[in-house]
C-alpha positions, -999 to +999 in steps of 0.1 A: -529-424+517-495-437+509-475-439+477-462-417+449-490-389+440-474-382+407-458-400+383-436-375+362-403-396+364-420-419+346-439-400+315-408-377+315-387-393+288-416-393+267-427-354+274-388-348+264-392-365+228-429-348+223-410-317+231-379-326+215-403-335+186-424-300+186-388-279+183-382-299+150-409-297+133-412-258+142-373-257+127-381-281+096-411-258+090-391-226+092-364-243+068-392-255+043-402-215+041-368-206+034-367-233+003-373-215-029-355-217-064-363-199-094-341-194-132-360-166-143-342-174-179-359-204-179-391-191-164-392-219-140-395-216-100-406-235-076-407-238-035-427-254-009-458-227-004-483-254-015-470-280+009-467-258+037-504-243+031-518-282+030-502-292+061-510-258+084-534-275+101-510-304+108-483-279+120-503-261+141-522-289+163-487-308+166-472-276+179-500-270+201-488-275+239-503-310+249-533-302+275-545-327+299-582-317+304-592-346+328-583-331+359-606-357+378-588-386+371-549-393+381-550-423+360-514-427+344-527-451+316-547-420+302-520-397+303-497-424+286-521-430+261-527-391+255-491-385+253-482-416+227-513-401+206-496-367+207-462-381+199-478-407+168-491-371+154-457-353+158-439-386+143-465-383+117-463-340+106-421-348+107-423-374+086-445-350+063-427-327+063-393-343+058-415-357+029-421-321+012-383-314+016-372-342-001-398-336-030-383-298-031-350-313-031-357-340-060-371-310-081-339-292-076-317-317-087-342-327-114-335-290-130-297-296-122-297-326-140-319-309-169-290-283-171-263-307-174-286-318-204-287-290-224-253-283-217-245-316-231-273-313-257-253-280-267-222-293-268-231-322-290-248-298-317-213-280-320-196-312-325-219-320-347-219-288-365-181-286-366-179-324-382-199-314-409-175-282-418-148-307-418-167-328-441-175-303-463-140-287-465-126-321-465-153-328-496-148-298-511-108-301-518-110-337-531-135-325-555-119-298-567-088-318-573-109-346-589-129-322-613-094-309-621-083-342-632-112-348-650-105-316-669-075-324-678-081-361-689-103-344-713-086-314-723-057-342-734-086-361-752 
């Protein structure tokens, strides 16, 4: 028989994004169990156990080394097929997972911008508070020097 008896030149630039695509997700996992954040004068704290626990399953079967178990059949169009199934699933648990890291990331700068708030929040109370001192001092010297007045007009009376 003549002509090629494999056909690796052509599936490789596909088996280097499925591999290329495998390394990510195993790194965007490892960074999504390094996420955490917690104010413990607040009491909040959050991270991203829950979505890493729902996904596992996801993780682990697109990290699983792709197996081709027909070893009967040379046809390319399977393997083509099995890898583009493998690398829609991998496409798939990134995009998941990007998904959980933004979410943790939104969070965070929810509390951030929650912070800012009270800090504004605070710092509008004190101008508040010191307004009203004014006021009241400010009240307080015109009445005394009204009452005064008034005591005199009628002491003269």
């Amino acid at each position: 028989m003549s002509g090629p008896k494999t056909f690796e030149a052509q599936v490789d630039a596909a088996l280097k994004e499925l591999f290329k695509l495998q390394t990510r997700i195993e790194v965007a996992q490892a960074e999504l169990r390094q996420l955490s954040f917690e104010d413990t004068a607040r009491h909040i704290r959050f991270d991203c156990r829950e979505d890493l626990n729902d996904m596992a399953e996801m993780v682990a079967n697109a990290v699983e080394p792709l197996k081709i178990t027909d070893t009967s059949s040379r046809d390319e169009t399977k393997v083509r097929q099995l890898i583009e199934n493998k690398l829609k699933n991998l496409q798939s648990c990134l995009g998941r997972i990007q998904q959980a890291r933004d979410n943790f990331l939104s969070r965070q700068d929810d509390y951030e911008g929650y912070v800012d708030y009270e800090q504004y929040e605070r710092a509008v109370q004190k101008a508040f508070e010191d307004r009203k001192i004014s006021l009241i001092s400010l009240v307080d010297k015109y009445a005394v020097k009204a009452i005064s007045e008034k005591a005199d007009q009628i002491k003269k009376a």
